[in-house]
N, C-alpha and C positions, 0 to 999 in steps of 0.2 A: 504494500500500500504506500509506504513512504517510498521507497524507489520509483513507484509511476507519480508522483507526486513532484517529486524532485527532476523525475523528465520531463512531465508538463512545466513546472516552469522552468527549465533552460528551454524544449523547444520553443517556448512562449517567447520568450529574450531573444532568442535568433530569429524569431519571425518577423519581431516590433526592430530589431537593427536592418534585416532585410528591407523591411516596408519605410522605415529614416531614409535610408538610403538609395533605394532604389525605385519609390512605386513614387514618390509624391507628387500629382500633378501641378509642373510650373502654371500654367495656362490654366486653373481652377485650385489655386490654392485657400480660396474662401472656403472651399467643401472640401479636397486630400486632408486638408488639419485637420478641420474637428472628426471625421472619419477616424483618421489614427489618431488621437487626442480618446476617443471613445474605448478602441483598441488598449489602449494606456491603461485607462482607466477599468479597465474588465481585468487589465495585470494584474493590477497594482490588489485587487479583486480578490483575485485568486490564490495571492501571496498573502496576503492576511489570513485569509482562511487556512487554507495551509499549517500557519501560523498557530493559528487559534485551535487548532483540532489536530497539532501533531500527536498528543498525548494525552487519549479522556482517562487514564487510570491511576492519575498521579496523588491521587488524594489517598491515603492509610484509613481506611473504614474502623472506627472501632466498635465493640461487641453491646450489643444495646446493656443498656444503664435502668436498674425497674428500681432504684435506691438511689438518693443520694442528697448533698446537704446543699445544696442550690436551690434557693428558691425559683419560683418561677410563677409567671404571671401569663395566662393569655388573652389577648386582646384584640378583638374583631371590631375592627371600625364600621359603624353603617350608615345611611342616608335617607334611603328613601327604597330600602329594596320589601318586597311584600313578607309576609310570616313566612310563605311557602317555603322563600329563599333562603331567610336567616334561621330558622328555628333550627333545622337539621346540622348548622354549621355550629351554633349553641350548645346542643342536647351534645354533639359528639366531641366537646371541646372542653365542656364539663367531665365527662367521662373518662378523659385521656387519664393514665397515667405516666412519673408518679405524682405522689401529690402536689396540687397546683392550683391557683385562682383561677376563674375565669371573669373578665372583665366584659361588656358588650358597651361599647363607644357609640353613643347615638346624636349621631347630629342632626337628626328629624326632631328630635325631643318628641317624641309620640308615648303618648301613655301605654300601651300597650306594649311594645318593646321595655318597657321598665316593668310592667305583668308578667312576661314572657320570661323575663332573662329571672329574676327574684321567681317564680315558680319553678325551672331548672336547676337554680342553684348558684347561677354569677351575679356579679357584681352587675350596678348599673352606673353608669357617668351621661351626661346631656352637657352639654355647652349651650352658652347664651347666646351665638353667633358663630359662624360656620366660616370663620378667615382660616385663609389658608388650605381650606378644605381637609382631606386625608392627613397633607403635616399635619397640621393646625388639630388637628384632631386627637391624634395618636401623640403630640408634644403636651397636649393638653391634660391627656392620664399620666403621662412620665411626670408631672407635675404633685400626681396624688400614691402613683406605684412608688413601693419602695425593695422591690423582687429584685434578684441579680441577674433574672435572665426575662425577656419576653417575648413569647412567641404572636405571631401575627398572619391573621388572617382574612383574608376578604370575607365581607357576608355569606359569599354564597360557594365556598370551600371547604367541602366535610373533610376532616382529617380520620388518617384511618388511626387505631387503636396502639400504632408503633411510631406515629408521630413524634412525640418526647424522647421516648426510649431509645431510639434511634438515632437523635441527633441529640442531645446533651450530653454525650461520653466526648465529644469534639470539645465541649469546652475543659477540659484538666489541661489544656496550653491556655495560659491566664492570659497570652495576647490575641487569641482568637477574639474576634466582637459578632461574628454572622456566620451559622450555616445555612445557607441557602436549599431548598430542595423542588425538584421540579414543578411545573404548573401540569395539570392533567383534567381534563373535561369529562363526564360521564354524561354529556347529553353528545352522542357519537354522530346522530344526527345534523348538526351545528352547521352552519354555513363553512365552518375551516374544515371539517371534514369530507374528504373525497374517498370512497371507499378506507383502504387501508393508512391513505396519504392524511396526515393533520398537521395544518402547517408550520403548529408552533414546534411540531416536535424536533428539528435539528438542532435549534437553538436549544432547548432546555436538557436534551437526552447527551447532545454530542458536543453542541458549540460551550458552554457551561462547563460542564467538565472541562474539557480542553483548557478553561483557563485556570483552576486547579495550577497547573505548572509554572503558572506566572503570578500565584496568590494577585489575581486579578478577578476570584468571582465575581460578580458584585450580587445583591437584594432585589428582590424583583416584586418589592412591596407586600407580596403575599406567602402562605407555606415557607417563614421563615422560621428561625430561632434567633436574636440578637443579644449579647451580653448590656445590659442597663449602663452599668457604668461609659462603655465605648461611646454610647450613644451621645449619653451627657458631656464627654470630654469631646465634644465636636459640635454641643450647641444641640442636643436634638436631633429630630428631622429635617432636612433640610428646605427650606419652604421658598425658594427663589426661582426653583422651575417647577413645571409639571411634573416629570419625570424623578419625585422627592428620592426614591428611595435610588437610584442609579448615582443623582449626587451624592445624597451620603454616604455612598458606599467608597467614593471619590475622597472623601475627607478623612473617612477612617483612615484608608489607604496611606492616607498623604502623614497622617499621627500616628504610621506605623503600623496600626492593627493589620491581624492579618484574618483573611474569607475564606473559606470553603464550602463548596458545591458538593453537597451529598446524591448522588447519581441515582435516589430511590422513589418512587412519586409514596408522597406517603400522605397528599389529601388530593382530593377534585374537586372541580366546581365547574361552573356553564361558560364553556366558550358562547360568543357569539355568534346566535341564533338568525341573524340577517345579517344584508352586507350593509345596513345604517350601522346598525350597533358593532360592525367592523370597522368600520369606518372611525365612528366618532372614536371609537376607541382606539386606533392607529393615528388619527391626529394630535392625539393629546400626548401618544409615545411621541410622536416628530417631533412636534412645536416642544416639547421641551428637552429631546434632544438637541436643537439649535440653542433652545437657551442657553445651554451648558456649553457650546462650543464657544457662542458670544461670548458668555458673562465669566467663564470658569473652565475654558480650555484645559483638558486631562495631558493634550499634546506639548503645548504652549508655558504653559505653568508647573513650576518647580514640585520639590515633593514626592514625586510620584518615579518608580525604576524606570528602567526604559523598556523592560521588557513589560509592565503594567502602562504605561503610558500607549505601545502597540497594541496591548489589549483593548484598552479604552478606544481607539482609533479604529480597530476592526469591530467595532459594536458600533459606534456612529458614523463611520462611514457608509452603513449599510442603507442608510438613509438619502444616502445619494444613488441607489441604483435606481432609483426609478429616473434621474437625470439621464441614466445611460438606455433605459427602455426608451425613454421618448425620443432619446437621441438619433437613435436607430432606425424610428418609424418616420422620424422627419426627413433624415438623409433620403431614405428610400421613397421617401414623396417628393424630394429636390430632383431625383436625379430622374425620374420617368417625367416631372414637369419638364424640367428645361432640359432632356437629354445632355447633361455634364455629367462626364465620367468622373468619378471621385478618387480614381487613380493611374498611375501610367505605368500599365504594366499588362503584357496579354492574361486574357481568364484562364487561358487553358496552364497558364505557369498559377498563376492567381489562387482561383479555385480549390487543387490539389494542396500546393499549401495552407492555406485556413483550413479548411476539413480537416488535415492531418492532425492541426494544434488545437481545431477545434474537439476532435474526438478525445486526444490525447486529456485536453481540462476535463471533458464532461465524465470521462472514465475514472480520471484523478481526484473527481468532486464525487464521484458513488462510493466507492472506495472510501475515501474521508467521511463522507456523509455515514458510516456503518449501517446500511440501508432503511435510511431515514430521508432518502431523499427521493423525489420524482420529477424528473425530467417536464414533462407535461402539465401533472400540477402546478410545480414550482414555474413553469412558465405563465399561465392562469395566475397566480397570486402575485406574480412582478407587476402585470396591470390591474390589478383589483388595488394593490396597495399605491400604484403609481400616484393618482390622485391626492392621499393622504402626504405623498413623498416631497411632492414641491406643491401642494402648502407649506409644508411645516417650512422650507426653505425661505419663506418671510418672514418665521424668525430671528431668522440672521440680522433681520434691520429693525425687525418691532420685537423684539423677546418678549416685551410684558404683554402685548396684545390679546394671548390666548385665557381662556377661561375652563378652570379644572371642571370639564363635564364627566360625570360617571357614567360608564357605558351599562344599557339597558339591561335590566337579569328578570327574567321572570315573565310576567304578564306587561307586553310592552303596546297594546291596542285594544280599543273597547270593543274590535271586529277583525274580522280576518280580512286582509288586504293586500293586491298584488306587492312587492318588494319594491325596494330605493332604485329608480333609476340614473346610472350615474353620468351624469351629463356630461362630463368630461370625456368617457370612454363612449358617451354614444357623437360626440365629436371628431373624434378621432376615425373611428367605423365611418362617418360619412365623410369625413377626409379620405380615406381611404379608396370608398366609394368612387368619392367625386375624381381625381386623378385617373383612378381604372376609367372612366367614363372621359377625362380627357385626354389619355392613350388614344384611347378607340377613334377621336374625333382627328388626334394628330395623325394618326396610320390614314385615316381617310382624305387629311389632308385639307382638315376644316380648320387647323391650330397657326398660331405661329412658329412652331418646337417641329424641329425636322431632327432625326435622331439618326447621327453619324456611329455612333458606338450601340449598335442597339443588339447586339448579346449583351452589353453592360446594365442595359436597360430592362434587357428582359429576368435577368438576375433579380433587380428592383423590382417587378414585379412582382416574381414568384416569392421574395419575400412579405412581398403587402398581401401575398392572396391568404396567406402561413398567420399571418397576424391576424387579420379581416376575420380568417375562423377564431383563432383565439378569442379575438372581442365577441364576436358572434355569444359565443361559449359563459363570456363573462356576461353579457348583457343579459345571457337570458337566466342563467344563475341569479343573478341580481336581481332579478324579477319575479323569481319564481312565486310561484302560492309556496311551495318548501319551505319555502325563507321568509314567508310573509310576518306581519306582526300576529304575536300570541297573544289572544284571549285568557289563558290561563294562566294563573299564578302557579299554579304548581305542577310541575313536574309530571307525567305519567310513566311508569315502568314498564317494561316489556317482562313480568318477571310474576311469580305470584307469593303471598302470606299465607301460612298457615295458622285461621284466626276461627274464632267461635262467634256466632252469631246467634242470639237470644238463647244461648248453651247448648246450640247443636254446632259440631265439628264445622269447620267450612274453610272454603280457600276464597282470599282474594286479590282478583286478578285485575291487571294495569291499574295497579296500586298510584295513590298518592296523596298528599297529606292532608287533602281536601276530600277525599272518595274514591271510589274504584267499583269495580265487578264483582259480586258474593255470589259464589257458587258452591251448593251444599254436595258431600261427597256422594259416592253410591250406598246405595240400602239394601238389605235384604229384599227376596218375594215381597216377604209379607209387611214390608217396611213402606211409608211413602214419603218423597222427601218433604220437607215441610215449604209450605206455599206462602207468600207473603203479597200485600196488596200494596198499590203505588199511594203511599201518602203514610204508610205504616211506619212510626217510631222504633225503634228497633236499639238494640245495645250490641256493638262489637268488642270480642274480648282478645287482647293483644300479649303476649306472653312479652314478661320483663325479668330483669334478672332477680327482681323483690316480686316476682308472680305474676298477676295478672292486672293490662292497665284496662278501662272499660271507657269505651271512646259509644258518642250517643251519634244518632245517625237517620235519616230520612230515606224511604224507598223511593228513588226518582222513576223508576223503569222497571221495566221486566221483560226482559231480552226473549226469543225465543227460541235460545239454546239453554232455554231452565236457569239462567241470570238474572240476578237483581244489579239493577244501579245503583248502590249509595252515595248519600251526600250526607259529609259530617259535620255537626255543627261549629264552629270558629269557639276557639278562645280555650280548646282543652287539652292546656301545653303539656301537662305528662304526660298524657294519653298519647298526646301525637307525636310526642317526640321517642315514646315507645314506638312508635309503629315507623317513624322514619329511620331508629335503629336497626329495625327488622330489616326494615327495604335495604338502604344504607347500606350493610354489613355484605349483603346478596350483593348487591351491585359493585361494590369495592373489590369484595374478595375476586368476584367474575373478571372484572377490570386487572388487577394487579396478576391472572394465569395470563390473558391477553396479552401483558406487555413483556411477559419473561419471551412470546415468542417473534413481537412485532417488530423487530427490529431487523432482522436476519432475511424478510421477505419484497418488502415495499415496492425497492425498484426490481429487484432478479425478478420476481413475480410479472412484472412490466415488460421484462426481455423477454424472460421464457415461458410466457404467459401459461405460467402451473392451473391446473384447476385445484389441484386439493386444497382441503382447511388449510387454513394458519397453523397449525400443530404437527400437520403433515409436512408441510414444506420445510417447520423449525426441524423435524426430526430429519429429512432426507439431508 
């Protein structure tokens, strides 16, 4: 792996001195530069990456920890998310061991959520005013915590049961201040999800570790653990960009402390469900990655090694490929308009070269990627995010401009609604369009553009026909009813409970914390199951570890596969935070066999288009 790594970039090097030297058109040097300029810029790419992911195994795992004399605090900031969302993230945050607080941060101030959290067992905190947002929030309880460690978690991230115990054996080094541990979604469904491919996973499985070797992890706001004290000797959170917790991770760094990326997902929560709640949520990552490049340069500014300073630089650089996407589709719309070749050099030398270097990266990037990567999606997600990529690029000039919006969890529409149409990408498509359409006029001979180099042009082309599908692809994703806004707050499972229902045995099925399907099991001959009518009061009984919790419930339906629909009444937080245990635990445990094998298939599966399970293909 590191060997074709290390030939992609030399052959890459002798491509970009060949193309210096020898292709660049005198006579259209406004388009040969920024061509190779674009070229440069895919290196320079490539070699951070590279970089970043020579080495995910560099971190010393130690043996989970179920004792010990660290205090410890957890604290779940929230806003504005529904019960559905936070309770499950609550009920299983309570429950972690070893012993520990639970804090719930509310900056809705809603009465309910201080009901909610005081009948599970944590602590409640509200603020009078919501500055700063997330810092401002979480700086707000460091004010009133007085624990040696805090973990942190978004509203809507169940941690599983090995949470703590897994990551507090990393602090016995008294300079550690942060383990970091993967982000992981259990709504698979999600708009980043494409079959097996989900987008965040290179970065948090592959790119993340990798920097382990440069004690350059950094905090990814959520599914952390941070040492109290680190915090305080750096001021808090850091409240000057959006992006709070990547800075502080920046300032630790720079006072010494030293990060680690624990390579285990040990909580989930809801990626985004649409490409809006994609979106505003990839805005808020730019815009406050420029801030930090403006206000508090990692590259620029003392402090920091150099080998963490490269780190830092390959995490927001990354923010600029969508400059190199657009880059690419614009060339290829210059050069079929005004038939100018963008280089002097014949195709048939041309051509064989890039493929070579081109295949040579994309082969050196599967490989690095430990098969976390896809060719095809990952091309799909270069334009989905491109839009978010230059905005955020304005804040280079305005940093303070942007505004910490939380991206949508849960029940995000009062109705079901076609998806975000993204104007930019549907600009682009009829860019695209409109050129093909004035090709067609020039070959006729209705244009001003006579095309002397028109293999060059036909290359241009076939690349606008390559992209045109891509957007195609995005646009209609982006639109889909799939991705539309949710009516519901909570959650459905694909999965069922083993629950009792007015004291007869029963299962129920596409569970959630609102209601689900009750289906009573099989009976003897001489037995009949028992019948229920639509508007009947009914009691469900939910097994807990102290016995049995009894949640009240109304007959909405009566299917006609021998089904009732229940709907539960609101506001009975044991009861349902037993039963989000139940599901929870199913759904966790399911997820965590999933990922021992999803790694090993993604792209080989895309070459060698295997048919068997995930299990099969981990085992061949």
């Amino acid at each position: 792996m590191r060997l074709l790594a290390v030939f992609a970039l030399a052959v890459t090097v002798g491509y970009l001195a060949w193309r210096l030297a020898f292709t660049l058109a005198p006579d259209a040097l406004w388009l040969s530069i920024p061509f190779f300029l674009l070229e440069v810029h895919g290196a320079i790419s490539l070699a951070l990456f590279v970089y970043s992911v020579w080495d995910t195994d560099a971190a010393e795992v130690p043996e989970p920890v179920t004792e010990t004399d660290l205090t410890i605090a957890m604290l779940i900031p929230t806003f504005n998310e529904d019960p559905e969302v936070l309770l499950p993230t609550v009920s299983a945050a309570v429950d972690l061991e070893p012993a520990h607080e639970t804090w719930v941060l509310d900056d809705g101030d809603r009465p309910w959520v201080r009901e909610m959290a005081e009948a599970l067992g944590a602590h409640y905190i509200a603020r009078s005013d919501n500055t700063h947002a997330k810092a401002g929030n979480l700086n707000n309880a460091l004010t009133q915590i007085t624990t040696d460690l805090v973990g942190v978690l978004d509203a809507d991230h169940v941690p599983s049961p090995g949470f703590l115990t897994d990551t507090i054996g990393y602090f016995e080094d008294e300079r550690l201040a942060l383990v970091q541990t993967p982000q992981d979604f259990y709504n698979t469904d999600s708009f980043e999800h494409v079959g097996a491919y989900q987008e965040e996973a290179m970065f948090y499985r592959v790119i993340q570790p990798g920097k382990n070797l440069h004690n350059a992890a950094f905090w990814c706001g959520t599914s952390a653990v941070l040492r109290t004290s680190a915090l305080r000797s750096v001021d808090g959170v850091a409240v000057e960009s959006l992006t709070e917790d990547l800075h502080t991770t920046m300032r630790l760094h720079r006072r010494g402390w030293k990060t680690v990326f624990h390579n285990k997902v040990l909580a989930r929560g809801l990626a985004p469900a649409s490409y809006l709640e994609y979106a505003v949520q990839r805005r808020r990552w730019g815009a406050g990655a420029m801030q930090i490049l403006r206000s508090d340069n990692p590259i620029l500014k003392g402090g920091l090694t150099l080998r963490q300073k490269l780190a830092y630089a390959a995490t927001l650089s990354g923010w600029f490929e969508g400059l190199r996407t657009l880059g690419y589709f614009v060339l290829a719309l210059v050069v079929v308009a005004t038939g100018t070749a963008p280089l002097d050099a014949p195709l048939k030398v041309f051509v064989p070269l890039y493929g070579g270097v081109f295949l040579a990266q994309q082969f050196a990037m599967l490989l690095l990627a430990r098969g976390r990567h896809s060719f095809g999606a990952g091309v799909l997600f270069d334009y989905f995010r491109l839009p978010s990529s230059v905005r955020a690029l304005g804040r280079l000039v305005a940093p303070n401009g942007a505004k910490f919006l939380v991206t949508p969890k849960g029940r995000t529409g009062s109705e079901r609604a076609i998806g975000h149409l993204p104007s930019s990408l549907m600009f682009l498509t009829l860019a695209g369009l409109g050129v093909w359409a004035y090709f067609i006029a020039s070959v006729l001979g209705y244009s001003f553009t006579t095309y002397r180099e028109f293999s060059v042009v036909a290359v241009a082309l076939f690349f606008l026909v390559l992209n045109i599908i891509v957007l195609f692809v995005a646009l209609e994703r982006a639109t889909s009813w799939r991705f539309a806004a949710d009516r519901r707050g909570a959650r459905r499972f694909e999965s069922a409970v083993r629950v009792s229902l007015n004291g007869e045995s029963a299962l129920l099925r596409l569970p959630s914390l609102t209601g689900g399907v009750v289906a009573f099991g099989p009976r003897l001959a001489t037995e009949a199951a028992p019948t229920l009518k639509v508007g009947e009061r009914v009691v469900m009984g939910v097994a807990d570890g102290s016995g049995e919790q009894s949640l009240l419930g109304t007959v909405k339906k009566a299917n006609a596969d021998g089904g009732y629909a229940v709907a539960f009444d609101s506001g009975q937080w044991p009861a349902q935070a037993a039963l989000s245990r139940a599901v929870f635990d199913a759904q966790l445990d399911r997820a965590a066999a999933d990922d021992e094998t999803a790694g090993v298939v993604i792209s080989f599966g895309e070459l060698f288009q295997f048919d068997e399970t995930v299990a099969d293909q981990a085992a061949a």
